[in-house]
C-alpha positions in Angstrom: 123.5 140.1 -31.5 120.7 141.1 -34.0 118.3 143.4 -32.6 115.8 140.7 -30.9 114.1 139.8 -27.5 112.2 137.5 -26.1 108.6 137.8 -24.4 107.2 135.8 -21.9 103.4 137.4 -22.4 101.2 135.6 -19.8 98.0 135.8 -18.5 98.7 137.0 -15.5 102.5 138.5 -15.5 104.6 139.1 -18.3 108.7 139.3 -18.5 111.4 140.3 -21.2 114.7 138.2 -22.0 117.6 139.9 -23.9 120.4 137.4 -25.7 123.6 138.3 -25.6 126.6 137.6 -28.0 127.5 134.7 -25.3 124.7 132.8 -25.2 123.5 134.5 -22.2 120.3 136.0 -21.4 119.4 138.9 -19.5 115.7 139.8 -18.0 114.8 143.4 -18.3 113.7 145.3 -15.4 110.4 146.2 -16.1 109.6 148.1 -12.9 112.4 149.1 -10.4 113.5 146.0 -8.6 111.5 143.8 -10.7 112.0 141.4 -14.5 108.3 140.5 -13.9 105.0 142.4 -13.9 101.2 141.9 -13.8 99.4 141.8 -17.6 97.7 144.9 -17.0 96.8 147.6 -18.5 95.0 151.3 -17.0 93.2 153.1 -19.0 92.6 156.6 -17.1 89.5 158.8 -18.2 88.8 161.0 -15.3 88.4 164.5 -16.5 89.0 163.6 -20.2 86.6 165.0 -22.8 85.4 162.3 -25.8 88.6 163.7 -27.7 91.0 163.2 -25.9 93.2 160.2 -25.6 93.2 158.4 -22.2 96.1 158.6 -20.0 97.1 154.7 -20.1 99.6 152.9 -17.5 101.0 149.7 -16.6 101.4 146.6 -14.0 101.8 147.5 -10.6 100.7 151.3 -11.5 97.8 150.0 -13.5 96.5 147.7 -10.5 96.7 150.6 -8.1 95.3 153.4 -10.0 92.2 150.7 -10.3 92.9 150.0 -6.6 93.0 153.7 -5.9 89.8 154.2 -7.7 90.5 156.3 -10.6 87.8 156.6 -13.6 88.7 154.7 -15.9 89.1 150.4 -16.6 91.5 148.2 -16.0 92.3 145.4 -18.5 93.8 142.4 -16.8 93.9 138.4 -18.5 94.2 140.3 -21.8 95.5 136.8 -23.2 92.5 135.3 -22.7 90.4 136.6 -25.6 92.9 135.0 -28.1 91.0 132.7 -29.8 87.6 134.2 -29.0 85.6 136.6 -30.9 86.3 139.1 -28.8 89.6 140.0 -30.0 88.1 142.3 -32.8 85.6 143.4 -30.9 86.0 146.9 -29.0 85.2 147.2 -25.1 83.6 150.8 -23.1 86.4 152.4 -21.0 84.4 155.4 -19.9 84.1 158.8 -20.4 82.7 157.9 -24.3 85.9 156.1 -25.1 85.9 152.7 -26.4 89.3 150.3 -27.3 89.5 147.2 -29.1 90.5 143.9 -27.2 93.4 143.7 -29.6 94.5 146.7 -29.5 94.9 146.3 -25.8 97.2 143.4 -26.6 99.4 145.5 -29.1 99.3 148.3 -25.8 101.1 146.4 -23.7 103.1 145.1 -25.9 104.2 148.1 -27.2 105.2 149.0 -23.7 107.7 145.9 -23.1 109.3 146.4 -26.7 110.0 150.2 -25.6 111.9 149.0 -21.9 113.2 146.0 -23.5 114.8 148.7 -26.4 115.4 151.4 -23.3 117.7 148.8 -21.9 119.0 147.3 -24.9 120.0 150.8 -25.8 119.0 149.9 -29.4 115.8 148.9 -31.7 114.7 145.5 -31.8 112.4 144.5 -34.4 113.2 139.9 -34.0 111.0 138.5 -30.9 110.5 135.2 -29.8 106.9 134.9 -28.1 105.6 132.1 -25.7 102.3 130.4 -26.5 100.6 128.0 -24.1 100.3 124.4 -25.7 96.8 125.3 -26.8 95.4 128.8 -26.8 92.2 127.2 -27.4 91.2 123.6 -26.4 90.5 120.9 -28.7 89.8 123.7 -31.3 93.1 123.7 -33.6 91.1 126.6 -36.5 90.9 129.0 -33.1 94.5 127.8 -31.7 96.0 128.9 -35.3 93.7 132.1 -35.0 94.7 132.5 -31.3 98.4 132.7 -32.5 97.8 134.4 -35.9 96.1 137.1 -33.7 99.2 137.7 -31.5 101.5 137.8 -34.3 99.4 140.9 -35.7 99.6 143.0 -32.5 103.1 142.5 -32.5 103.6 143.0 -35.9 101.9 146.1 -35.2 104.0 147.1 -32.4 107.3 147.1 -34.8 108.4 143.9 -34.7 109.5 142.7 -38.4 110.4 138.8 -37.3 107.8 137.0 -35.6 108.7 133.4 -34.2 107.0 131.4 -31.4 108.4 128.6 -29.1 105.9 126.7 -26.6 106.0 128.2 -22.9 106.8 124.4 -21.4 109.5 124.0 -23.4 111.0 127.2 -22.9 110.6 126.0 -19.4 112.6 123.5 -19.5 115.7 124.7 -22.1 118.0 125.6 -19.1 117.3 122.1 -17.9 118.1 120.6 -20.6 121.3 122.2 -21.3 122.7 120.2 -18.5 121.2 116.9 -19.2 123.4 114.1 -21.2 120.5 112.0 -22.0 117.1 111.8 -23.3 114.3 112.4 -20.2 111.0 113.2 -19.6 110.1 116.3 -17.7 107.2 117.2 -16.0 106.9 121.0 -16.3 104.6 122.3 -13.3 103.7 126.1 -14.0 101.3 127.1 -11.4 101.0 130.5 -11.9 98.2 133.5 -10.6 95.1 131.9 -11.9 96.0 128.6 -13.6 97.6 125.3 -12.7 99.7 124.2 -16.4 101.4 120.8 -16.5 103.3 119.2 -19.7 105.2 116.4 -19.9 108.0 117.0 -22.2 111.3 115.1 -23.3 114.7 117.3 -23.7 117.8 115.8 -24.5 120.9 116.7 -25.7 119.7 115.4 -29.3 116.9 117.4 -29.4 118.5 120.9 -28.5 118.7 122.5 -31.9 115.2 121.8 -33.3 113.4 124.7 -33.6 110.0 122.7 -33.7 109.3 121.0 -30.9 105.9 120.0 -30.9 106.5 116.1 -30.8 108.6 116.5 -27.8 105.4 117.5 -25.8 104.2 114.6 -24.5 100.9 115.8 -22.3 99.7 118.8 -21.6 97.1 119.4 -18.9 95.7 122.0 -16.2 93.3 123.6 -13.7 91.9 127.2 -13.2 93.0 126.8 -9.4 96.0 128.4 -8.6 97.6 131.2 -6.2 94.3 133.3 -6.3 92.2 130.7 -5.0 94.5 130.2 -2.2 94.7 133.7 -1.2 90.7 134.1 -1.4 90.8 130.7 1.0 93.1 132.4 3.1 91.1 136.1 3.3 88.0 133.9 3.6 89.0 131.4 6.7 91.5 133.7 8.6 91.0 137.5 7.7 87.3 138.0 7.6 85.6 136.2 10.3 86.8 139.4 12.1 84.3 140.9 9.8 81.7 139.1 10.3 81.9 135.8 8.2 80.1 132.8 9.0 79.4 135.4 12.0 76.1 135.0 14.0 72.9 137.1 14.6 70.8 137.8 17.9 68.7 134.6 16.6 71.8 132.4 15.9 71.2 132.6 12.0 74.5 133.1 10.3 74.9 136.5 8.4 74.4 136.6 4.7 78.0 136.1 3.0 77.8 137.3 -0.5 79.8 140.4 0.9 82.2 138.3 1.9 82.9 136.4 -0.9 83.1 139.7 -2.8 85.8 141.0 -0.8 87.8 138.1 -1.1 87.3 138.0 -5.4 89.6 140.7 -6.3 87.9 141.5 -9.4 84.8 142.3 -7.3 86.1 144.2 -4.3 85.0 147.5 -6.4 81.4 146.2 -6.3 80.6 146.5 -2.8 81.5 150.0 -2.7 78.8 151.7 -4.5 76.1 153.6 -2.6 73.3 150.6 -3.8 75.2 148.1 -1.8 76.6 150.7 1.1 73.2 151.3 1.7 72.1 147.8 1.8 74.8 147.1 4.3 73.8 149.9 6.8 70.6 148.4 6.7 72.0 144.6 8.1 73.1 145.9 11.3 70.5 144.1 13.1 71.8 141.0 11.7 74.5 140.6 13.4 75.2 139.9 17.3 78.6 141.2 17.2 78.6 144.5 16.4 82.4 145.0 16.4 82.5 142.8 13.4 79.8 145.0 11.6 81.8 147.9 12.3 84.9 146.9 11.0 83.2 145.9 7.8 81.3 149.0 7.3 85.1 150.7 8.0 86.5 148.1 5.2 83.7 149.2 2.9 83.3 153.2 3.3 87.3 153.7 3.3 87.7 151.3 0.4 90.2 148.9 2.5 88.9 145.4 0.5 92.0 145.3 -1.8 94.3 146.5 1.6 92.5 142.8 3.1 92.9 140.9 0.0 96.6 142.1 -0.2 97.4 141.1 3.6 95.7 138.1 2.8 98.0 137.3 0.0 101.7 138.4 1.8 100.5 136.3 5.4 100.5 133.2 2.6 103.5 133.8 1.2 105.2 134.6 4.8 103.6 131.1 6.5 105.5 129.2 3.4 109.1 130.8 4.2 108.3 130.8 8.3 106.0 128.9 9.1 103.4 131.3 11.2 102.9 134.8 11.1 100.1 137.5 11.9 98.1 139.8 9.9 98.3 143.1 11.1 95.3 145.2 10.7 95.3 148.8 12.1 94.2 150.6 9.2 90.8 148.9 10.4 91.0 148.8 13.9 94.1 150.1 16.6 95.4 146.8 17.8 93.4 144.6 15.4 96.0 141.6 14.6 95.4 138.2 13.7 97.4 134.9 13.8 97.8 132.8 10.3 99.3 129.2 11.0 101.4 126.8 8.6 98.5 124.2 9.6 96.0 126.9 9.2 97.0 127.6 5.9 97.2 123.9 4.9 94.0 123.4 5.9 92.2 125.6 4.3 93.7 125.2 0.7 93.9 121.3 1.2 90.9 120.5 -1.6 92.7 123.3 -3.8 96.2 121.7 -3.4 94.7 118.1 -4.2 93.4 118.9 -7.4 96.1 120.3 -8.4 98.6 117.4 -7.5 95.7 114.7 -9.4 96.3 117.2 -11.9 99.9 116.1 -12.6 99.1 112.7 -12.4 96.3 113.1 -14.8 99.0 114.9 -17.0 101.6 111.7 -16.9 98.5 109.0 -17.3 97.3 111.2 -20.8 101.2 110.1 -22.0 100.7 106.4 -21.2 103.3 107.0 -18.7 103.9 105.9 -14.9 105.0 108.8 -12.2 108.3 106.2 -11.6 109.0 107.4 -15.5 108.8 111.0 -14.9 112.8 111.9 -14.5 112.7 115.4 -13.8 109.6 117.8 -12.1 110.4 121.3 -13.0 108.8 123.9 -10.8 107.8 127.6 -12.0 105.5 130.1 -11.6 104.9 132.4 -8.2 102.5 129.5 -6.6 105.2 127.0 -6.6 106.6 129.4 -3.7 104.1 127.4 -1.2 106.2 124.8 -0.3 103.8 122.2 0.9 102.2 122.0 -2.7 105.6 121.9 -4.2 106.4 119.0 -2.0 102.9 117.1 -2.2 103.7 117.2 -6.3 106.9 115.9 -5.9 106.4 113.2 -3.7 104.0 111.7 -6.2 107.3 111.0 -8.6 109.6 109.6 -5.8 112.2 108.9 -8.6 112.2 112.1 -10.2 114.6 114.5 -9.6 113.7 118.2 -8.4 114.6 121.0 -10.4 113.8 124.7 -9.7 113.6 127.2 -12.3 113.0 130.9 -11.9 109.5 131.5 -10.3 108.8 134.5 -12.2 110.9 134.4 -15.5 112.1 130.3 -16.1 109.8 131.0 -19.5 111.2 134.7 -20.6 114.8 133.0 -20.0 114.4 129.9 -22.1 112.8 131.8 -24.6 115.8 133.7 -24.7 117.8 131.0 -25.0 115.6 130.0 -28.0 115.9 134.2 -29.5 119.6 133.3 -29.6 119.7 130.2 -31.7 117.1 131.6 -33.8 118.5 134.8 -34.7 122.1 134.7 -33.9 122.8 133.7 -37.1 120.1 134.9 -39.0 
């Protein structure tokens, strides 16, 4: 094979797809046990004077060294500035450094091309990148500067031959190397932080085009996706413990904006500083329960919020494989456990889950299309993993046959798949 790769670069996890001489595509492990990781990026300035370069790290290592509390910023949803003004523009780290949003890009990116090459045990200087249908809504001059941005970093990074291929159809490519006919498939990404449906048509026709924008059909989504459902989850089952919706002596319920903090993960940091520790001491008389204060004040002052938000997240992922399971909570309090429900669950993501099952039939309606027309749903993305949402999609196109695709990497792969035809005989 020529020396390419393919790179799934997404808002909220990224993954790596090697072609081999075959046809085959292999993901790179990008963290031991894992072809996925989080878009993130750590830049470390504790100790560091003005000229010195800040220790940088990445994904799981990035989010915990923020988690942790090291000095330093944490750059997460980097793909969200393409498009924007602020890709130029530079951003305070601490500790009198500064970055540029771009740069940030060409960072991380650098940092896949160097495992991808590590495992490849050679250069590669051809990728194939994903890009969303639009970067930018009903803005084509900031799409085309969206994408012309993303070429540069990467061009930066070392690589020569810069191609693109849309994420929903490199979605769907393993599908539609199995299909015979022409169909329409629904493509249902629902990722970390964003719902993404397309309707596209594969076929057996259409396999070798290298353009494919006239084979998406609708494209159409919602920022409401597996975060929201963990913060529902932290916010109905993990922190009335804590005091939520909790009571005082006078039967007024306890202010909450330190409870919807906790449960934003971006904000968890926030309540710990000594303005808002103080502030908190000084509730105690609001609240009747005083075990529930207590625990809080131990969530804040030992910096336990993202511990929360994390047993939040893993008690939704375990009621969608079994049904029930407890959240167990001794780092707060010795025997401190709590039941999470299937129905509990359910329940408390039900308005999330509806919008984002109108949101596939909003997709199909924007093609002129009826669900009985849909042939295929295609499921990817870590959010598909709640079975209950999977199913309610589903049932809305009865006819449609159900096709799972890697939760984590279906894009990386098909985009590898795309890296081969591109470059094999380049």
């Amino acid at each position: 094979m020529p020396h390419c790769c393919a790179i799934d670069f997404g808002t909220s996890n990224s993954a790596i797809a090697l072609p081999d001489d075959a046809g085959g595509v292999t993901l790179v492990e990008l963290e031991p046990g894992h072809s996925s990781m989080p878009t993130a990026v750590f830049y470390a300035v504790e100790d560091l004077s003005p000229f010195q370069e800040p220790e940088r790290c990445f994904g799981r290592a990035a989010i915990a060294a923020y988690v942790e509390g090291t000095e330093g910023r944490l750059m997460r949803s980097m793909k969200s500035i393409l498009g924007s003004n602020l890709a130029e523009q530079a951003t305070d780290i601490g500790g009198g450094h500064a970055v540029r949003y771009l740069d940030v890009i060409g960072t991380y990116l650098r940092h896949l091309k160097q495992m991808a090459e590590r495992q490849a045990g050679q250069k590669l200087d051809q990728v194939v990148l994903g890009r969303p249908v639009f970067f930018v809504d009903d803005d084509p001059v900031r799409d085309k500067a969206a994408q012309s941005a993303l070429e540069q970093a990467a061009r930066q990074v070392g690589f020569h031959d810069v191609r693109f291929q849309f994420e929903p159809i490199a979605a769907a490519l393993d599908y539609e190397a199995t299909v015979q006919r022409e169909q329409r498939v629904l493509v249902a990404d629902i990722g970390g932080g964003t719902s993404d449906f397309s309707l596209v048509r594969v076929g057996p026709l259409r396999r070798q085009a290298s353009d494919r924008r006239s084979d998406i059909l609708a494209n159409h989504g919602v920022h409401v996706a597996g975060t929201d459902f963990d913060r529902q989850v932290e916010l109905a089952h993990v922190l009335p413990a804590f005091g939520y919706k909790g009571l005082g002596p006078q039967g007024r319920e306890v202010p909450s904006k330190v409870y919807f903090d906790l449960a934003t993960w971006h904000l968890i940091n926030t309540v710990y500083g000594a303005n808002r520790v103080a502030e908190l001491r000084a509730m105690k008389s609001f609240y009747a329960d005083l075990r529930q204060y207590e625990r809080l004040m131990v969530v804040v002052q030992q910096r336990l919020g993202h511990m929360l938000a994390g047993r939040a997240e893993e008690a939704k992922i375990a009621v969608a494989e079994s049904r029930s399971t407890r959240i167990a909570l001794e780092q707060v309090e010795r025997g401190l456990d709590i039941e999470v429900s299937e129905a509990g669950v359910i329940a408390c993501v039900e308005d999330d889950m509806a919008r984002i099952a109108e949101a596939s039939l909003q997709t199909v309606a924007m093609a002129g299309l009826e669900p009985a027309q849909v042939d295929a749903v295609y499921f990817t993305g870590g959010s598909t993993g709640l079975a209950p949402l999977a199913q309610r999609i589903a049932g809305q196109f009865a006819s449609a046959q159900v096709v799972r695709g890697h939760r984590f990497a279906s894009v990386a792969q098909g985009l590898g798949h795309h890296a081969h035809r591109q470059f094999a005989t380049a």
